[in-house]
C-alpha positions as CSV (number, residue, x, y, z in Angstrom):
1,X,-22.2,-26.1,-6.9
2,X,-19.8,-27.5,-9.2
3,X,-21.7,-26.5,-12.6
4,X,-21.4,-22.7,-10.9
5,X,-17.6,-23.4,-10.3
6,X,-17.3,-25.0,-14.1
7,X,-18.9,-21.5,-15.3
8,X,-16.3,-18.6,-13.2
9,X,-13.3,-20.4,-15.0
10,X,-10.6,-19.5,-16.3
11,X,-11.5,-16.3,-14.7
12,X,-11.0,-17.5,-11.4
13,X,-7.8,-19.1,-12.1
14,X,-6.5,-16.2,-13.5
15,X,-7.6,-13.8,-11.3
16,X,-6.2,-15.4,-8.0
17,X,-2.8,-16.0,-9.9
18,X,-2.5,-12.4,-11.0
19,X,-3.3,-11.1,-7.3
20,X,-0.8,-13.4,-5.7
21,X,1.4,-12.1,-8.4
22,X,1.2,-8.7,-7.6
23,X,0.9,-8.9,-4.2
24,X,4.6,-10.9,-4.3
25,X,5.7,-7.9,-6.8
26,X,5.1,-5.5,-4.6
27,X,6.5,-7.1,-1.2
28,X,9.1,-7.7,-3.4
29,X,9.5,-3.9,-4.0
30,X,8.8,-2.8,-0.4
31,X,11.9,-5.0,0.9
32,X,13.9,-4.6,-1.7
33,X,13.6,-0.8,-1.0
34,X,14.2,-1.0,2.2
35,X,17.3,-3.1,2.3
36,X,18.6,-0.6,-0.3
37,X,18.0,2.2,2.2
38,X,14.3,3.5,1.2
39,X,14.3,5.9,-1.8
40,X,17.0,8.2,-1.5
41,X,18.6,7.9,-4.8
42,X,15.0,7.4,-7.0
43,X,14.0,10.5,-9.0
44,X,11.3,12.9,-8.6
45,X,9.8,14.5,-11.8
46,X,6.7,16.4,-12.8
47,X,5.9,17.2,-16.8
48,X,3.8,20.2,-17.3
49,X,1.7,18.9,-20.5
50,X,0.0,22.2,-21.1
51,X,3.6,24.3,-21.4
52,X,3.7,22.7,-25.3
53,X,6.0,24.4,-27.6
54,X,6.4,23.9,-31.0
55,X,10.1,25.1,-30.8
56,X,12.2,22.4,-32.1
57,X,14.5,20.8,-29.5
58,X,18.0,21.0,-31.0
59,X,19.1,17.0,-31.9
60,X,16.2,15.9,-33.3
61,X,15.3,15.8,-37.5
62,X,11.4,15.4,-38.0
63,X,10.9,14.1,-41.6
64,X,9.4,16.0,-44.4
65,X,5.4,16.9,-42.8
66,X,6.4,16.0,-39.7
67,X,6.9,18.2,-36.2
68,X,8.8,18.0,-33.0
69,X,7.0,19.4,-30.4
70,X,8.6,19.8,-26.3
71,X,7.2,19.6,-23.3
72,X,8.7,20.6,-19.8
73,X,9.7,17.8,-18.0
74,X,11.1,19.0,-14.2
75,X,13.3,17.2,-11.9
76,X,14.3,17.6,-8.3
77,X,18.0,17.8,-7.7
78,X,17.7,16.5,-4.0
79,X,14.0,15.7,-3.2
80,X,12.7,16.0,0.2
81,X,10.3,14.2,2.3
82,X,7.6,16.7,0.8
83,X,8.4,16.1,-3.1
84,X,9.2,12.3,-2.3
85,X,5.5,12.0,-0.6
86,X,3.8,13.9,-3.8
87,X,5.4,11.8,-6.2
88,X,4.1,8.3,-4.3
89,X,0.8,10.5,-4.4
90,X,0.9,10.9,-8.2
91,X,1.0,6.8,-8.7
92,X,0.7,4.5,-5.4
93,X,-3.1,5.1,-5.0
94,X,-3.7,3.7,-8.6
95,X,-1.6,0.6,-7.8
96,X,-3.4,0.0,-4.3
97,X,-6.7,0.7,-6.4
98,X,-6.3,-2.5,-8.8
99,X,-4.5,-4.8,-5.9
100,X,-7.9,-4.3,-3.8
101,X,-10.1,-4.7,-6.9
102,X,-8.7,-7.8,-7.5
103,X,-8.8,-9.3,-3.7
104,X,-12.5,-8.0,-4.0
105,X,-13.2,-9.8,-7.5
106,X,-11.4,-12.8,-5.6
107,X,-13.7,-12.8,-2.9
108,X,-16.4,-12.4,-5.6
109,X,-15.7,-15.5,-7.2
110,X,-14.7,-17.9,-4.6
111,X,-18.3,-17.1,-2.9
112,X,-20.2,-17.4,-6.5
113,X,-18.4,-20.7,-6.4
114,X,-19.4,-22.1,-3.2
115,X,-22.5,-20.6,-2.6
116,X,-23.8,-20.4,-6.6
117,X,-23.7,-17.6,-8.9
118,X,-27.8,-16.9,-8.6
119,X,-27.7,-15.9,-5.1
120,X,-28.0,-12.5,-2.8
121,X,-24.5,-13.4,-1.4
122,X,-23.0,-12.9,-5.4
123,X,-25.6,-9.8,-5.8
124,X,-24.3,-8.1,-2.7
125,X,-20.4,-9.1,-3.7
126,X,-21.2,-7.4,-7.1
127,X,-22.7,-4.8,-5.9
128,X,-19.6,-3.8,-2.8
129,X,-17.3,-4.7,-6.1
130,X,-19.5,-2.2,-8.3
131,X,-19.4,0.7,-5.8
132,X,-15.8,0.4,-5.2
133,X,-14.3,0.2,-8.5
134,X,-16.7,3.3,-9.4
135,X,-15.8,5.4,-6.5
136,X,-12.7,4.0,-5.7
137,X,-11.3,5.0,-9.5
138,X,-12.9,9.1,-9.0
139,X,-11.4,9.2,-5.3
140,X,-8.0,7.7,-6.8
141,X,-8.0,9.8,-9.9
142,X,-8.8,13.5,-7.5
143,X,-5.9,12.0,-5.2
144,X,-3.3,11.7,-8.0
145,X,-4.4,15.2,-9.8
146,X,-3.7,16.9,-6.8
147,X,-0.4,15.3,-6.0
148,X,1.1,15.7,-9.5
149,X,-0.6,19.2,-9.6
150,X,1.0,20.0,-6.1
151,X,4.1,18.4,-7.3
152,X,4.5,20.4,-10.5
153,X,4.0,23.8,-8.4
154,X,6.6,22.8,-6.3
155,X,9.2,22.4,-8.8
156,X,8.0,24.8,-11.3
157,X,8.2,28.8,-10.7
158,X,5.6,29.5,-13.6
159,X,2.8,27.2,-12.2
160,X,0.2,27.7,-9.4
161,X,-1.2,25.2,-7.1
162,X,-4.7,26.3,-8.4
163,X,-8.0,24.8,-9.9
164,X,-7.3,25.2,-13.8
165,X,-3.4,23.4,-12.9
166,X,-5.4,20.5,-11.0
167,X,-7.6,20.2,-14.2
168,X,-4.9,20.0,-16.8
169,X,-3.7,16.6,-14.5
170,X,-7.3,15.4,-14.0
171,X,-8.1,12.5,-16.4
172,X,-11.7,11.5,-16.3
173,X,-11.2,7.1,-15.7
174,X,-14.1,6.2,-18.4
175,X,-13.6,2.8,-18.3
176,X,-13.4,2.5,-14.5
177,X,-17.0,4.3,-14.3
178,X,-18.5,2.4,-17.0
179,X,-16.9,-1.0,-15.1
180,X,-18.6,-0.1,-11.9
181,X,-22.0,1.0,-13.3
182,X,-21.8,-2.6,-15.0
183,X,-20.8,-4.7,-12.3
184,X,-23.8,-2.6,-10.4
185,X,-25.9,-3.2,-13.3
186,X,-25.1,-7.1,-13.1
187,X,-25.7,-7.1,-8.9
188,X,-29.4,-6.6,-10.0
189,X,-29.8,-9.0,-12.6
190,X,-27.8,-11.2,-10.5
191,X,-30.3,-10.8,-7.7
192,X,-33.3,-11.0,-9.9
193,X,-32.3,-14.6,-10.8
194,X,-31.9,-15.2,-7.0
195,X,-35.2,-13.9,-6.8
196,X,-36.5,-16.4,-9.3
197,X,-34.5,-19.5,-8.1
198,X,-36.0,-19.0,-4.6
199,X,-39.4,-18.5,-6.3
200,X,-39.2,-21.9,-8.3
201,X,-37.5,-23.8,-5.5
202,X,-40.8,-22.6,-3.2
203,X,-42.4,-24.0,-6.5
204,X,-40.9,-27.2,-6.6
């Protein structure tokens, strides 16, 4: 299988450097935070986009055409366990989302490697890829909407928890849909050409 092995890089390369990378980042982060006595002094903050006003904040001189808009950005003097959990909510799953994305495109490629790209092991590692990255990145995406939608309420007196203030946080991931309907789209060509090596091995 070496001409299949020739064909993955440099994607394989980079792709199992930039997992070990992150996964050392973040273990790096996690003790780091701990020895410092978990995350008692870090911030907790919510922006409400949809409160724009086109009041000018004083200190700032637009040029000639130009506007300053603001936007409410609110803070928690002393954050609870509550807030502190909501804030993780708004960006952790995001982060664990790509990390396990990776390991899976990983996997991907050190099977398409060893056991050939043209095979029903590479079109069923495409497809579990495929259907995570697509679902994965709409579960992720209602997950952090919520939080930041939860969080804002919390610290805000003017805003509900309620379906319209979820929907000003939701942000449709286009690119992580169209990503997983390709790498779906690929599981099937992929297993159509294991299809036709079997059938011209038989041949052969």
């Amino acid at each position: 299988m070496s001409e299949d092995r020739k064909m993955l890089e440099p994607m394989a390369t980079v792709v199992s450097i930039v997992l070990r990378t992150l996964l050392a980042l973040l273990t790096a982060g996690l003790v780091f935070t701990v020895v410092r006595g978990g995350w008692g002094d870090a911030a907790v903050c919510a922006t409400d986009d949809s409160a724009y006003s086109s009041t000018v904040p004083g200190g700032f001189s637009p040029e000639s055409g130009a506007q300053v808009g603001s936007v409410p950005r609110y803070c928690a003097g002393n954050p609870d366990a509550h807030l502190r959990l909501l804030d993780v909510l708004g960006t952790l799953p995001s982060t664990l989302l790509v990390i396990s994305g990776l390991f899976l495109l990983h996997r991907l490629l050190q099977g398409a490697a060893r056991d050939g790209v043209h095979t029903v092991r590479t079109a069923s590692r495409f497809r579990r890829l495929g259907w995570w990255v697509l679902l994965g990145s709409l579960v992720v995406e209602i997950i952090e909407a919520n939080a930041r939608a939860a969080l804002l309420a919390e610290l805000a007196k003017t805003v509900d928890f309620t379906a319209g203030a979820w929907l000003t946080m939701w942000s449709t991931p286009y690119l992580a849909v169209l990503t997983g309907l390709g790498l779906l789209t690929f599981a099937r060509i992929t297993l159509a050409g294991a299809s036709m090596r079997e059938d011209l091995e038989g041949v052969v």
